[in-house]
C-alpha positions in Angstrom: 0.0 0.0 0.0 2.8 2.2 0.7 4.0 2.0 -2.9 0.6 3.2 -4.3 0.9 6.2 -2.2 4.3 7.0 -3.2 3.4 6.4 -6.5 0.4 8.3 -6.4 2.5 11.4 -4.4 4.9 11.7 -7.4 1.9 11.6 -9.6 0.1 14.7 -8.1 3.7 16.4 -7.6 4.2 16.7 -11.2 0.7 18.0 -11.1 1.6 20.4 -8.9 4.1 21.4 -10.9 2.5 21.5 -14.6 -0.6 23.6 -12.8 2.3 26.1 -11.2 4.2 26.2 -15.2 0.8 26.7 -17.0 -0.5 29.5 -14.5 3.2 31.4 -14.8 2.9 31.2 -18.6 -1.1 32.4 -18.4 0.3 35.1 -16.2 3.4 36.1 -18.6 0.9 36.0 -21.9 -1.2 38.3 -19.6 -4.2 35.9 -19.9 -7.3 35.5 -18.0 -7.4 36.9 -14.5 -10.4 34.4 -13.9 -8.0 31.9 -15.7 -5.4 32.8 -13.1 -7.4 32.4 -10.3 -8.6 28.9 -11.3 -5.4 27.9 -11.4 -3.8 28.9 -8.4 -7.4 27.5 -7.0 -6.6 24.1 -8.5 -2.8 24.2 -7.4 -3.6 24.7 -3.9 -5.6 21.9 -3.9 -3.5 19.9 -5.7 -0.9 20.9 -3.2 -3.3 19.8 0.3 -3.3 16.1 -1.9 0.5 16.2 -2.2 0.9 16.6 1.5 -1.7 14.3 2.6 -0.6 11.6 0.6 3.2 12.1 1.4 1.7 11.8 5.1 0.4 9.0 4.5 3.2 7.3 3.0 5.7 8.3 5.9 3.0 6.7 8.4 2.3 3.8 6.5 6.3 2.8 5.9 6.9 4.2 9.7 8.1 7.3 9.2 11.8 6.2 7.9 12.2 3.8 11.2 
């Protein structure tokens, strides 16, 4: 089980990431304030699903004991 939360921490990481790169270049093109907003909406959230899932990987594999 640990595995599919590491896996699945990576996975939403890189989302994390690709949310953050696509609202910087929205924000360089001067795009869509509303556009902006979704985004940094969406990466926060993204970012709560990182951290609980990294969580729960350190207390599923004992917390590096």
């Amino acid at each position: 089980m640990s595995s599919v939360t590491y896996v699945l921490s990576i996975i939403v990481m890189l989302s994390v990431a690709a949310v953050l790169l696509r609202g910087l270049v929205n924000m360089a093109r001067g795009g869509s304030g509303n556009l902006s907003n979704k985004l940094m909406q969406m990466r926060v959230l993204l970012q709560f699903i990182a951290v609980a899932l990294i969580v729960a990987t350190l207390w599923l594999t004992g917390g590096g004991r």
